[in-house]
N, CA, C and O atoms as a CHARMM CRD file, in Angstrom:
* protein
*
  352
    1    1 UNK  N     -0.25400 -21.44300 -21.35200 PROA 1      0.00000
    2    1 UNK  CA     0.95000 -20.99800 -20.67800 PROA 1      0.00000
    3    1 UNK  C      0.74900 -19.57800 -20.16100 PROA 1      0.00000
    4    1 UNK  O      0.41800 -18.67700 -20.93200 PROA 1      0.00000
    5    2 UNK  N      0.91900 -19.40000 -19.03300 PROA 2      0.00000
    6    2 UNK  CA     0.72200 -17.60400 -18.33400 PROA 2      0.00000
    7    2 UNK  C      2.08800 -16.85200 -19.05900 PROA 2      0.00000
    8    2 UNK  O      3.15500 -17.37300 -19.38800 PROA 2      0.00000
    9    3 UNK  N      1.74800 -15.77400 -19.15100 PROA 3      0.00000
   10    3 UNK  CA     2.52500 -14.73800 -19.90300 PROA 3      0.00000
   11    3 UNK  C      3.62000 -14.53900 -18.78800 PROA 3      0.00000
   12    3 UNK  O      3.46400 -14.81800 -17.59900 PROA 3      0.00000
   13    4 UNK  N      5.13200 -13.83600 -19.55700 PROA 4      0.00000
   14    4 UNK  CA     5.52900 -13.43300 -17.87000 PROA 4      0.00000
   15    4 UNK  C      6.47400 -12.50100 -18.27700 PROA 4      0.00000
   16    4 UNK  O      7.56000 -12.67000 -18.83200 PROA 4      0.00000
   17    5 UNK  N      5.79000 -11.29400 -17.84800 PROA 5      0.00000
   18    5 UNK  CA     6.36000  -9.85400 -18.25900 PROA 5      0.00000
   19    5 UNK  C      8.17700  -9.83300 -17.87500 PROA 5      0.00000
   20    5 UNK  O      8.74800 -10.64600 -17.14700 PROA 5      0.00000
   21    6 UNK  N      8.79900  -8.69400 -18.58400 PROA 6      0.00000
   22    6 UNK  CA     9.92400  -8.68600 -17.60800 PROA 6      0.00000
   23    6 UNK  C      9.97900  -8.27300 -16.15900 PROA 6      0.00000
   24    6 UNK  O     10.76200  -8.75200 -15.33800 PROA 6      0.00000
   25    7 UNK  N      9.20100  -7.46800 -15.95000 PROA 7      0.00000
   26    7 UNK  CA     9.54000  -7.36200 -14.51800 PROA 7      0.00000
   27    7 UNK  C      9.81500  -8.91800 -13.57300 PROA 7      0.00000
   28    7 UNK  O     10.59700  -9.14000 -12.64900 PROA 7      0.00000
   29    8 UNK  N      8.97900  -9.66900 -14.14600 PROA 8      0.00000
   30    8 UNK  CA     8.82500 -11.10800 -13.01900 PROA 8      0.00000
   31    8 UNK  C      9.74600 -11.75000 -13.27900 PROA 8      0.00000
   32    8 UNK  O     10.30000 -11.81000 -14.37700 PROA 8      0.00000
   33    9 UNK  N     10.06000 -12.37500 -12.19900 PROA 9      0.00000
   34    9 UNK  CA    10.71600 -13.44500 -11.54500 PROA 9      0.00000
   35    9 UNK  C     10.57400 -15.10400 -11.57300 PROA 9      0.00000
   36    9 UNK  O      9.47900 -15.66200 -11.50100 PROA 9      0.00000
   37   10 UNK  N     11.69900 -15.73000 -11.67600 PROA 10     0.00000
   38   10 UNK  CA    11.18800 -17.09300 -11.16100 PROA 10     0.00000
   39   10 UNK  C     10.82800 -17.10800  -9.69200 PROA 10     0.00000
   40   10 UNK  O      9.78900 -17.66200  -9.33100 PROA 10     0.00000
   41   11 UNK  N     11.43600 -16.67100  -9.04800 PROA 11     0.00000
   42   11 UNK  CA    10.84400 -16.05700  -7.66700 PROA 11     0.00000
   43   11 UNK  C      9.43000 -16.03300  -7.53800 PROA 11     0.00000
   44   11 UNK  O      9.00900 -16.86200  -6.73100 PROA 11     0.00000
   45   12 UNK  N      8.83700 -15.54500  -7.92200 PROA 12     0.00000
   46   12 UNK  CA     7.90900 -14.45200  -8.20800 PROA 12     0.00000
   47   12 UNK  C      6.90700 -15.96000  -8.70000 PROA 12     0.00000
   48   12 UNK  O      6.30100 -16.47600  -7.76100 PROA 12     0.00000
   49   13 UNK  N      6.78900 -16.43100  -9.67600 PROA 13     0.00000
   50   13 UNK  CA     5.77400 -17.59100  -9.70900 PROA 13     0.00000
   51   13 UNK  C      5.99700 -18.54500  -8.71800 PROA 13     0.00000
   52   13 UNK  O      5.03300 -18.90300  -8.04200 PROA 13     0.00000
   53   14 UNK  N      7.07200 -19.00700  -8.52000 PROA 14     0.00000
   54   14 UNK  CA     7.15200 -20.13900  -7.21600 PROA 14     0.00000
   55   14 UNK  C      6.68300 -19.56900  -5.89700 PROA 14     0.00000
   56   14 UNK  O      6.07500 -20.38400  -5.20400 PROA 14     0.00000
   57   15 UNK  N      6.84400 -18.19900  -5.32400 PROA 15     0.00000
   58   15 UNK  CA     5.52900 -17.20700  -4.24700 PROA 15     0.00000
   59   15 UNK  C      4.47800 -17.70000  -4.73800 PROA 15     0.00000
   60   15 UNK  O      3.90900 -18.50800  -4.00500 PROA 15     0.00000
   61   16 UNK  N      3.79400 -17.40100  -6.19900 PROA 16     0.00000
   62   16 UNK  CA     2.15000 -17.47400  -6.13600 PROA 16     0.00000
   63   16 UNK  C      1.88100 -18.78500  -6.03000 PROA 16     0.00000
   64   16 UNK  O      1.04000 -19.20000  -5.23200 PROA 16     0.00000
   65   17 UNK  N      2.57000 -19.56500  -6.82600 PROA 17     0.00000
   66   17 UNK  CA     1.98900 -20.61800  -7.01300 PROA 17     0.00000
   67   17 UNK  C      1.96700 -21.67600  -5.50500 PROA 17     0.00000
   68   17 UNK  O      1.04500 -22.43900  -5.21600 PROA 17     0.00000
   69   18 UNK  N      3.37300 -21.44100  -4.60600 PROA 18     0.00000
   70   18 UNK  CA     3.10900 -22.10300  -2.90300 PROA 18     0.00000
   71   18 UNK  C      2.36400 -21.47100  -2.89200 PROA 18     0.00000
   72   18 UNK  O      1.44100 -22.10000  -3.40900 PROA 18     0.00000
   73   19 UNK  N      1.85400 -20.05800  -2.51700 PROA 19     0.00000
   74   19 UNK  CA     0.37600 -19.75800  -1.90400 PROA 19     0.00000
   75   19 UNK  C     -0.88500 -19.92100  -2.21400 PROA 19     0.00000
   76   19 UNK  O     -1.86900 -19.64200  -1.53000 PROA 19     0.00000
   77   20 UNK  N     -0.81100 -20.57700  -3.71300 PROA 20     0.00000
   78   20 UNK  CA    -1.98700 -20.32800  -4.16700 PROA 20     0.00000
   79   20 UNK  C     -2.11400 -22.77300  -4.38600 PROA 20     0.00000
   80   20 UNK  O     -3.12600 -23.39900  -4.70400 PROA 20     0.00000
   81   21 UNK  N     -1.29800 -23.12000  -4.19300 PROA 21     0.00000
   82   21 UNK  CA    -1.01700 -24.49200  -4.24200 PROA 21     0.00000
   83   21 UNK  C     -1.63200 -25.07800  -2.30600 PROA 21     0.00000
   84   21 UNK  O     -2.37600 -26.00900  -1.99500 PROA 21     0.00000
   85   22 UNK  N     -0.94100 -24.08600  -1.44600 PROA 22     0.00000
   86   22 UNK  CA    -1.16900 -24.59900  -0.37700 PROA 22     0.00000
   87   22 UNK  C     -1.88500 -24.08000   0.23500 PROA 22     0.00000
   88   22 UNK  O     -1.89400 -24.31600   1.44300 PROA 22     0.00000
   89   23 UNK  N     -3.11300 -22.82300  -0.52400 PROA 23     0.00000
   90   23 UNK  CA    -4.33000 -21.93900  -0.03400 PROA 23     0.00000
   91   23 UNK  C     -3.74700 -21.19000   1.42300 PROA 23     0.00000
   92   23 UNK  O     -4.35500 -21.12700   2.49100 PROA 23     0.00000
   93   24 UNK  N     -2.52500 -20.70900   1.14500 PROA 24     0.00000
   94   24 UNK  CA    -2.32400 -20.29300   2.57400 PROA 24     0.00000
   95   24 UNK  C     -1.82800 -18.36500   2.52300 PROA 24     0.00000
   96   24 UNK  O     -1.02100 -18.07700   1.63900 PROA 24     0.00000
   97   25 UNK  N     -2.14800 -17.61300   3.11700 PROA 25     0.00000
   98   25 UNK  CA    -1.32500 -16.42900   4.02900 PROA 25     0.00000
   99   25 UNK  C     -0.28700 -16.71100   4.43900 PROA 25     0.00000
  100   25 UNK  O     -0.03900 -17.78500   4.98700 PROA 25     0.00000
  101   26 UNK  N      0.69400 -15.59700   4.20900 PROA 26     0.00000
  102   26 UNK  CA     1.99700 -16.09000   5.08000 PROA 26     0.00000
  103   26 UNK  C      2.68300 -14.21200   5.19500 PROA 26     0.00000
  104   26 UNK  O      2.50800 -13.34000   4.34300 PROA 26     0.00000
  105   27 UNK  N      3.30700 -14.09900   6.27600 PROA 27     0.00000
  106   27 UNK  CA     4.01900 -12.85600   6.24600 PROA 27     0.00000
  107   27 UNK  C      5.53800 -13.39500   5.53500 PROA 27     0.00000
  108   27 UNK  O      5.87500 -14.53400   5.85700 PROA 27     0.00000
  109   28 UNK  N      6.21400 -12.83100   4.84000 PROA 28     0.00000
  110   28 UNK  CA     7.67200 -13.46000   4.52900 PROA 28     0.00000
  111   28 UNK  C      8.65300 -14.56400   4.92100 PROA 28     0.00000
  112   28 UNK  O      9.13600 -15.51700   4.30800 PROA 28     0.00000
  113   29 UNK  N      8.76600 -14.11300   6.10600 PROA 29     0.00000
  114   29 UNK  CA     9.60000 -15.21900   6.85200 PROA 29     0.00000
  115   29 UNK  C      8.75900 -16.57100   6.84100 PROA 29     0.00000
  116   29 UNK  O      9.32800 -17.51300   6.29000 PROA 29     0.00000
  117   30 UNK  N      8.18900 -16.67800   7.07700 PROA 30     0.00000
  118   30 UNK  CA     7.47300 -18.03500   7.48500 PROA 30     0.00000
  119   30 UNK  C      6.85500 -18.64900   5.86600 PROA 30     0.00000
  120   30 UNK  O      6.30700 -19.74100   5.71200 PROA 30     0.00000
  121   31 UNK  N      7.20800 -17.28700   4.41800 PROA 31     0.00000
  122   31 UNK  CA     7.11900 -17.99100   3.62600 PROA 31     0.00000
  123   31 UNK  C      8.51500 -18.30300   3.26300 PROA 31     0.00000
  124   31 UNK  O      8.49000 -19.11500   2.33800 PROA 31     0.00000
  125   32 UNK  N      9.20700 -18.13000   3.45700 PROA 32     0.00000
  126   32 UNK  CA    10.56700 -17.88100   3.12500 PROA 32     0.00000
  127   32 UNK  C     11.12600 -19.68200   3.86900 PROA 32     0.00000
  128   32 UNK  O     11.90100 -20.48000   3.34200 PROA 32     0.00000
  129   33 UNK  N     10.43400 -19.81200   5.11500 PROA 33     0.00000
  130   33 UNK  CA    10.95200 -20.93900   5.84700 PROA 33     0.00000
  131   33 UNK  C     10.09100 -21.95700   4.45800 PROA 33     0.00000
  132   33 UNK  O     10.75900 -22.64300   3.68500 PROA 33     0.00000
  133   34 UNK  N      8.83600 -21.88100   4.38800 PROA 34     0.00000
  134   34 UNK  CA     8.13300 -23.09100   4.14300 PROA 34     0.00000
  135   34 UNK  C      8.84700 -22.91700   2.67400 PROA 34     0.00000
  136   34 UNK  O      9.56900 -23.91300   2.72600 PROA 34     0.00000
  137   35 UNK  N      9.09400 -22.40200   1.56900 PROA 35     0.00000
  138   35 UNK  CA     9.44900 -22.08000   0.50300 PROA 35     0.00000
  139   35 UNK  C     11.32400 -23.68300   0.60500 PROA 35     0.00000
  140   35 UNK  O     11.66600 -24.72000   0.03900 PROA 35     0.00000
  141   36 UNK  N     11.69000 -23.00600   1.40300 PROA 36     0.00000
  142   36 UNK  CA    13.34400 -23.72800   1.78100 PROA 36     0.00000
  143   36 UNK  C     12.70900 -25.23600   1.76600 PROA 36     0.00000
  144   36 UNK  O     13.13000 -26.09600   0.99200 PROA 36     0.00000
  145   37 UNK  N     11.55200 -25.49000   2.78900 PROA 37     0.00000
  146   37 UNK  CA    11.30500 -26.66200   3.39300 PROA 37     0.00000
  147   37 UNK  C     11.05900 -27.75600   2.09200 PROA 37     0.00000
  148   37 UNK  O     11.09100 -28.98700   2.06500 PROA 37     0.00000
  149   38 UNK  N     10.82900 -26.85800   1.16100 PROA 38     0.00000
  150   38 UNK  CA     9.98000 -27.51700  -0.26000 PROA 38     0.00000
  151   38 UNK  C     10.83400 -27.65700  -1.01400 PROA 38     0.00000
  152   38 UNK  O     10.38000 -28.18300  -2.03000 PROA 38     0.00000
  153   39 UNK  N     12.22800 -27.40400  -1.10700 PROA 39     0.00000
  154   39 UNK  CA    12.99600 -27.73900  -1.61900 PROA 39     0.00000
  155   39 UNK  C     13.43100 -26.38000  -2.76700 PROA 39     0.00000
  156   39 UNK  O     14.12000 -26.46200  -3.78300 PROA 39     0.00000
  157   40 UNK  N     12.86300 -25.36000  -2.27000 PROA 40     0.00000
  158   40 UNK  CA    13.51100 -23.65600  -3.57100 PROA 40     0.00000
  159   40 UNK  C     14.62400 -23.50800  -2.77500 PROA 40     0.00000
  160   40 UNK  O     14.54300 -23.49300  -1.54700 PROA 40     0.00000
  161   41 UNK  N     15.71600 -23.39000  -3.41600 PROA 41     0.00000
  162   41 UNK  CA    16.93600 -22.59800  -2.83500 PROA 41     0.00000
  163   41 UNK  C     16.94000 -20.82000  -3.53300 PROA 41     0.00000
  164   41 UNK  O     17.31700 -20.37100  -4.61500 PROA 41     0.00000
  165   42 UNK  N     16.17700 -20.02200  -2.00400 PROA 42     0.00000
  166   42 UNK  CA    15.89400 -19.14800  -2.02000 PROA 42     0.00000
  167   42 UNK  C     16.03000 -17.87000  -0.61700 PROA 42     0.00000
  168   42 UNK  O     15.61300 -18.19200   0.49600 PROA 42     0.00000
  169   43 UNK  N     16.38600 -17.05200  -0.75200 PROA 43     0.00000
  170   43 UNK  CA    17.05200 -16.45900   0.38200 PROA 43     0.00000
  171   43 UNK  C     16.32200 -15.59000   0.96800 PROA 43     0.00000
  172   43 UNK  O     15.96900 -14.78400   0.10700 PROA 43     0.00000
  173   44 UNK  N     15.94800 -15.34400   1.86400 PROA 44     0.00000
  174   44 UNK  CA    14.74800 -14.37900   2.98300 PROA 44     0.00000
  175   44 UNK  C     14.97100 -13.24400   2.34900 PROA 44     0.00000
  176   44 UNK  O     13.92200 -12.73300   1.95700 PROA 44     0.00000
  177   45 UNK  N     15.97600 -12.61600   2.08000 PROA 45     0.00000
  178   45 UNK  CA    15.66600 -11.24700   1.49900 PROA 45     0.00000
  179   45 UNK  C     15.19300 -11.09000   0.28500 PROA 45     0.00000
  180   45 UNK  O     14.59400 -10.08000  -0.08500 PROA 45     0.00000
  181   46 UNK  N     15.47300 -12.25000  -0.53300 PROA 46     0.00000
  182   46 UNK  CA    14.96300 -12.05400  -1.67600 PROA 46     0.00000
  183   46 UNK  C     13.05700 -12.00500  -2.14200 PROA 46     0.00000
  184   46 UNK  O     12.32200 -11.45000  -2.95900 PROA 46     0.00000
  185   47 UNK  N     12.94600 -13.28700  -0.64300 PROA 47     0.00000
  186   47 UNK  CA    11.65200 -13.48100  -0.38800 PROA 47     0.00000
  187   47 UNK  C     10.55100 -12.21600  -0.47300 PROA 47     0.00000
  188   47 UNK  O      9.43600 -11.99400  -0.94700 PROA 47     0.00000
  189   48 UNK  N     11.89300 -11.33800   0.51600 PROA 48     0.00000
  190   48 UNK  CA    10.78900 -10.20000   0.95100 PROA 48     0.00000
  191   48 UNK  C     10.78200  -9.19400   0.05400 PROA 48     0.00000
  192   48 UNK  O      9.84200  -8.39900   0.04900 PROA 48     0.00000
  193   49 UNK  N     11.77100  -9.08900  -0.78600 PROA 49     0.00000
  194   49 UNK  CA    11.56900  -7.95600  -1.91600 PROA 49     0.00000
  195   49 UNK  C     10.70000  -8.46300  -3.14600 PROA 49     0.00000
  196   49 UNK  O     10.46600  -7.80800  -4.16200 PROA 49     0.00000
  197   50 UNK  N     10.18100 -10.00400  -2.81000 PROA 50     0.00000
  198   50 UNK  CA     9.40400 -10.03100  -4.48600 PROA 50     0.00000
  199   50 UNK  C      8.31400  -9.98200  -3.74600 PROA 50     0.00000
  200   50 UNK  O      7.44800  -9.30900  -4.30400 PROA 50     0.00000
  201   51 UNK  N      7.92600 -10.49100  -2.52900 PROA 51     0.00000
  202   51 UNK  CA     6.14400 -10.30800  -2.19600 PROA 51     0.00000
  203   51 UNK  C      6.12900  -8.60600  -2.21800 PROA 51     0.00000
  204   51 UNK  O      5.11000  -8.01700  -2.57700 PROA 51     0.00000
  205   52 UNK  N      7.07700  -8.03600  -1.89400 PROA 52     0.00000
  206   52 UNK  CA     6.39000  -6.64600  -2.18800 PROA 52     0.00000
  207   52 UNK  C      6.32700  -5.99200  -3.80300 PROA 52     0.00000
  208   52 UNK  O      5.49100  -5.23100  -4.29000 PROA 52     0.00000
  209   53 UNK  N      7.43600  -6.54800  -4.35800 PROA 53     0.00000
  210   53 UNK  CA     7.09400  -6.11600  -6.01700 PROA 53     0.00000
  211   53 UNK  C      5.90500  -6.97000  -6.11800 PROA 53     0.00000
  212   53 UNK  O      5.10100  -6.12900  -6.51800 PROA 53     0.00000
  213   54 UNK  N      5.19800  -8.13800  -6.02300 PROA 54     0.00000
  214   54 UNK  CA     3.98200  -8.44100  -6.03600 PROA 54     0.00000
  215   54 UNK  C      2.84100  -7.93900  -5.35400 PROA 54     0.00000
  216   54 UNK  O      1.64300  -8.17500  -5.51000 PROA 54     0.00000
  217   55 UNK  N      3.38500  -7.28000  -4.65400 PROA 55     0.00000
  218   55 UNK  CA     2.15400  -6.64200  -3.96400 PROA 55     0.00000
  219   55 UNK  C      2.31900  -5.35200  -5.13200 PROA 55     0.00000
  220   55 UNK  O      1.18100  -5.34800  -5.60000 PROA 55     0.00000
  221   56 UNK  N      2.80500  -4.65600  -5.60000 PROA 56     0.00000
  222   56 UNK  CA     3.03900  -3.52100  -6.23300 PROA 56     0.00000
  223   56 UNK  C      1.99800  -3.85000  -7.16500 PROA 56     0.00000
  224   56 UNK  O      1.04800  -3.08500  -7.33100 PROA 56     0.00000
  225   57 UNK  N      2.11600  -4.99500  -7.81600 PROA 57     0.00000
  226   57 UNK  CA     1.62300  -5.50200  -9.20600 PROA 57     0.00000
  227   57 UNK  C      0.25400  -5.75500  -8.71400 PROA 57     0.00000
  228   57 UNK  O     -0.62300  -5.79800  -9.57800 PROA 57     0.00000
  229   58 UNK  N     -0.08500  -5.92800  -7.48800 PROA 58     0.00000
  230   58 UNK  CA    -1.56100  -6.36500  -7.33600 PROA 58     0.00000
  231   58 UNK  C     -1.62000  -7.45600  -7.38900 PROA 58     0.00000
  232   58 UNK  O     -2.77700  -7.85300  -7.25200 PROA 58     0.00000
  233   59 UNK  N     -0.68700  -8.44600  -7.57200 PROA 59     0.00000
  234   59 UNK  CA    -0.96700  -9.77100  -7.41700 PROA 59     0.00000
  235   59 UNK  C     -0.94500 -10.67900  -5.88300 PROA 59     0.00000
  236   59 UNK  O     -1.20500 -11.82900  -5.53000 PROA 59     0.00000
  237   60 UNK  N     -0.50200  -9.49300  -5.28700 PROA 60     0.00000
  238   60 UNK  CA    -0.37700 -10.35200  -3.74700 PROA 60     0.00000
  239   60 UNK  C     -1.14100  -8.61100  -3.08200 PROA 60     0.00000
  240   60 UNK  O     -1.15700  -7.46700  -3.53600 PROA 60     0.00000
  241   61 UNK  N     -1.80400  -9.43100  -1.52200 PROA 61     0.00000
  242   61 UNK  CA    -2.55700  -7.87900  -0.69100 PROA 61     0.00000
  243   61 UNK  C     -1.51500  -8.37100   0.36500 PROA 61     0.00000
  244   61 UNK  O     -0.85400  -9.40000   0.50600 PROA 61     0.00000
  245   62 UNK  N     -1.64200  -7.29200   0.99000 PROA 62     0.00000
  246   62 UNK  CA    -0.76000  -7.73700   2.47500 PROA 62     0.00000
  247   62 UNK  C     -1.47500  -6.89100   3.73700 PROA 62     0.00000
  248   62 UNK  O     -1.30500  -5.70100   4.00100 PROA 62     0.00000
  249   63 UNK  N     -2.46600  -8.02100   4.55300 PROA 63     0.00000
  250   63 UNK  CA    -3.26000  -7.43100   5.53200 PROA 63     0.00000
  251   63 UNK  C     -2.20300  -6.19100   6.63000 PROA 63     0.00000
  252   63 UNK  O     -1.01600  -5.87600   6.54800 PROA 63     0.00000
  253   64 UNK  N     -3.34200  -5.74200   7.62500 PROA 64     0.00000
  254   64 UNK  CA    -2.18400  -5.08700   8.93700 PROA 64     0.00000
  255   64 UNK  C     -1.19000  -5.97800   9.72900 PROA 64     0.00000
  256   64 UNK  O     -0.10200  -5.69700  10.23200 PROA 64     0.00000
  257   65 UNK  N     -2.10500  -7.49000   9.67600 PROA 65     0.00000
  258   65 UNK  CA    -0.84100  -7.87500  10.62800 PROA 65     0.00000
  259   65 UNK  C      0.64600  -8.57500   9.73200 PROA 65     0.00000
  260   65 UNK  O      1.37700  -9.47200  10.15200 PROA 65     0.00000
  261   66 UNK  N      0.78600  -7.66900   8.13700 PROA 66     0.00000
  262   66 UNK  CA     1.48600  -8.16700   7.53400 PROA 66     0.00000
  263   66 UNK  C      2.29600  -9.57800   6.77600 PROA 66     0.00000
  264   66 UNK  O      3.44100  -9.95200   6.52100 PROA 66     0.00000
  265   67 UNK  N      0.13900 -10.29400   6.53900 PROA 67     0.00000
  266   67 UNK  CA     0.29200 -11.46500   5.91500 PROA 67     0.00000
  267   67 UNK  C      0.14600 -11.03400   4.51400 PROA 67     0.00000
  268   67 UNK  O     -0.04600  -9.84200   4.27400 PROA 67     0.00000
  269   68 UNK  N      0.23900 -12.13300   3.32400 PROA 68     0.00000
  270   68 UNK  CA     0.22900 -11.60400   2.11400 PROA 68     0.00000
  271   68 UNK  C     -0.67800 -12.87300   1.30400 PROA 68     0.00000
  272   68 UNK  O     -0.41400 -14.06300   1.13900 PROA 68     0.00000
  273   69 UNK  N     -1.46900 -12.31100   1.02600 PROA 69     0.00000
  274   69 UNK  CA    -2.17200 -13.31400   0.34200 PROA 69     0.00000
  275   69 UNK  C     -2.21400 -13.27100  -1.28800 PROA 69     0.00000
  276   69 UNK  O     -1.55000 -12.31100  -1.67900 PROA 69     0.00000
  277   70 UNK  N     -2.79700 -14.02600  -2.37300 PROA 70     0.00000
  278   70 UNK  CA    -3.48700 -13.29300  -3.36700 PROA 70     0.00000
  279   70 UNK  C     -4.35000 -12.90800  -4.13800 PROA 70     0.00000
  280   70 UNK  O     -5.27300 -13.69300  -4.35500 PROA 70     0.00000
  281   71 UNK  N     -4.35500 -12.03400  -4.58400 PROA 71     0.00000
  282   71 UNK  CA    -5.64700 -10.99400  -5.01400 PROA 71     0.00000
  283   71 UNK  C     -6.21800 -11.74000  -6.11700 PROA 71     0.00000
  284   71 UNK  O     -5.62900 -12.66200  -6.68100 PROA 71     0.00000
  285   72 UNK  N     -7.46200 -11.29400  -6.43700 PROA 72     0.00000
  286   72 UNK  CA    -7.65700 -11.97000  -7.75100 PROA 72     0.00000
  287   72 UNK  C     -7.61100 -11.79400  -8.71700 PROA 72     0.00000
  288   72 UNK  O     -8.31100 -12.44800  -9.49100 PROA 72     0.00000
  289   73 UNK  N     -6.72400 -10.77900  -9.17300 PROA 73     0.00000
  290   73 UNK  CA    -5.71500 -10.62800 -10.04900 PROA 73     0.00000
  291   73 UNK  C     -4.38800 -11.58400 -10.23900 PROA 73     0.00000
  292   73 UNK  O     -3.73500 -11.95600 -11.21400 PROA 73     0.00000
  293   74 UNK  N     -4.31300 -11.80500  -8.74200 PROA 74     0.00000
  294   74 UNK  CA    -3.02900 -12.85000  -8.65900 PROA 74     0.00000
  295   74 UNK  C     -3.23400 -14.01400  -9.41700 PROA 74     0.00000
  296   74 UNK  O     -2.57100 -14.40800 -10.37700 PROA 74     0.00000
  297   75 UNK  N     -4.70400 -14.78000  -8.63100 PROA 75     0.00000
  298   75 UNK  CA    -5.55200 -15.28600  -9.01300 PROA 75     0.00000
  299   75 UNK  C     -5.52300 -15.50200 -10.56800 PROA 75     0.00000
  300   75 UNK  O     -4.79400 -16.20100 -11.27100 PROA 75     0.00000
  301   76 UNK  N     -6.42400 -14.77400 -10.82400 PROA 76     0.00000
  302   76 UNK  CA    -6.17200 -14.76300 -12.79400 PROA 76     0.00000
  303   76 UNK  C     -4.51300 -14.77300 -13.28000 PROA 76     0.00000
  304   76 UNK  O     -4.48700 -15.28900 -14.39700 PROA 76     0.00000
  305   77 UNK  N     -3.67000 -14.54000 -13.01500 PROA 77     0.00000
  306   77 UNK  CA    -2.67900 -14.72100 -13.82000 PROA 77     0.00000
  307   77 UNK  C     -2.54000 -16.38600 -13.51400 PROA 77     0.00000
  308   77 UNK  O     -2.30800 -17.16200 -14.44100 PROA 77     0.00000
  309   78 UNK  N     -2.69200 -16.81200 -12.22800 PROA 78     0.00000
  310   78 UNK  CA    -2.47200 -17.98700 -12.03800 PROA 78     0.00000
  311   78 UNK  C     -3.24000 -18.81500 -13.23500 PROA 78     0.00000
  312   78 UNK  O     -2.51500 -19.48800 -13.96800 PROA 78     0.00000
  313   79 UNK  N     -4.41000 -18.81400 -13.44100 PROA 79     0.00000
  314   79 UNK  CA    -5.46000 -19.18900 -14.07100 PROA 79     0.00000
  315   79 UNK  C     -5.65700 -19.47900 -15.59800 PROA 79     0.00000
  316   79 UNK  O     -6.36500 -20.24100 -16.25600 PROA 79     0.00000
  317   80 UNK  N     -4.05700 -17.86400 -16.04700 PROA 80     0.00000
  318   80 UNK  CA    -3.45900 -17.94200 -17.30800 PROA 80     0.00000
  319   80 UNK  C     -4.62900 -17.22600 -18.07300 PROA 80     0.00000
  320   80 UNK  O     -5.13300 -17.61800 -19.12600 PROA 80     0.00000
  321   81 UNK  N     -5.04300 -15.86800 -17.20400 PROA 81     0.00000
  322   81 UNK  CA    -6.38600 -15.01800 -17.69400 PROA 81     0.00000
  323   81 UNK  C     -5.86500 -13.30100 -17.85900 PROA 81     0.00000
  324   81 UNK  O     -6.67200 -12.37900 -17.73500 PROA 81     0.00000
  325   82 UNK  N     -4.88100 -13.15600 -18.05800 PROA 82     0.00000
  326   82 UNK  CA    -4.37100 -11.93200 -18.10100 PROA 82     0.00000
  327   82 UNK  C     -3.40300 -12.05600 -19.40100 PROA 82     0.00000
  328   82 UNK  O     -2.88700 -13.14000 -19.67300 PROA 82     0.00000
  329   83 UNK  N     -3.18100 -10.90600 -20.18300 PROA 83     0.00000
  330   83 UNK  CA    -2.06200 -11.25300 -21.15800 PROA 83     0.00000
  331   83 UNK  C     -1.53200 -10.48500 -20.47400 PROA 83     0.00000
  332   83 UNK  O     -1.91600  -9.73700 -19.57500 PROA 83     0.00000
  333   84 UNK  N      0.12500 -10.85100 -21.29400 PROA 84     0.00000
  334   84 UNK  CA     1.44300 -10.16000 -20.52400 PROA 84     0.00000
  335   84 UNK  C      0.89800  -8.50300 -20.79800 PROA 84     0.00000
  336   84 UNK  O      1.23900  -7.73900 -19.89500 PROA 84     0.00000
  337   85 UNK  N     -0.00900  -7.79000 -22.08200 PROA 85     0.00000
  338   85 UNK  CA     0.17700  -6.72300 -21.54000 PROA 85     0.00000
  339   85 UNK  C      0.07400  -6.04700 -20.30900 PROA 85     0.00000
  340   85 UNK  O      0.71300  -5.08200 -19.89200 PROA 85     0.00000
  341   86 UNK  N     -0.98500  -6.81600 -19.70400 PROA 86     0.00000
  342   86 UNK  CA    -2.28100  -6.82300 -18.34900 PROA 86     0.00000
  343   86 UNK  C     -1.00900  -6.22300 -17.43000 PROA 86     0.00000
  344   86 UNK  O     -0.94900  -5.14500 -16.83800 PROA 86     0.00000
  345   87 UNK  N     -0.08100  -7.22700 -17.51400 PROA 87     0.00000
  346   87 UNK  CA     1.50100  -7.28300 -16.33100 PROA 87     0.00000
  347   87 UNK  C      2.37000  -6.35000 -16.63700 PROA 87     0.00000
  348   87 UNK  O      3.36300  -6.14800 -15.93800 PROA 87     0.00000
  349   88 UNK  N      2.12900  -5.74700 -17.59700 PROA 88     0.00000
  350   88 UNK  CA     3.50500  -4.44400 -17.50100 PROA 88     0.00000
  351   88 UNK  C      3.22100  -3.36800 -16.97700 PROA 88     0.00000
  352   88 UNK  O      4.07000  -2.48200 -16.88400 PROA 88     0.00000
């Protein structure tokens, strides 16, 4: 089972895990659309304030043209290779 500090979100695993489930980049919006399409009832702003607390954490990078992928840190938590201290 991956650890899951307080800072995180259910938000926040359902981001890594679509990106890291459907190997894809996405800038917000267009994760925010595909996120809805999949059935999360989840709201664009909320979208965009957890890829950036994930980007904070190092678990997501976000190129110049403001896609967000994840790191492999992201990576390892996915993987269930970090303890929760790793995340605070």
């Amino acid at each position: 089972m991956r650890p899951t500090p307080g800072w995180m979100t259910m938000t926040d695993v359902i981001i890594l895990d679509f990106l890291h489930d459907h190997d894809l980049e996405l800038s917000p919006k267009p994760l925010y659309r595909n996120l809805v399409r999949h059935g999360h009832d989840i709201g664009y702003s909320t979208v965009r304030g957890r890829v950036r607390a994930l980007e904070e954490q190092d678990l997501l990078q976000k190129d110049d043209d403001g896609y967000y992928e994840l790191t492999g840190r992201g990576r390892a938590y996915l993987a269930g290779e970090l303890d929760a201290a790793d995340l605070e």
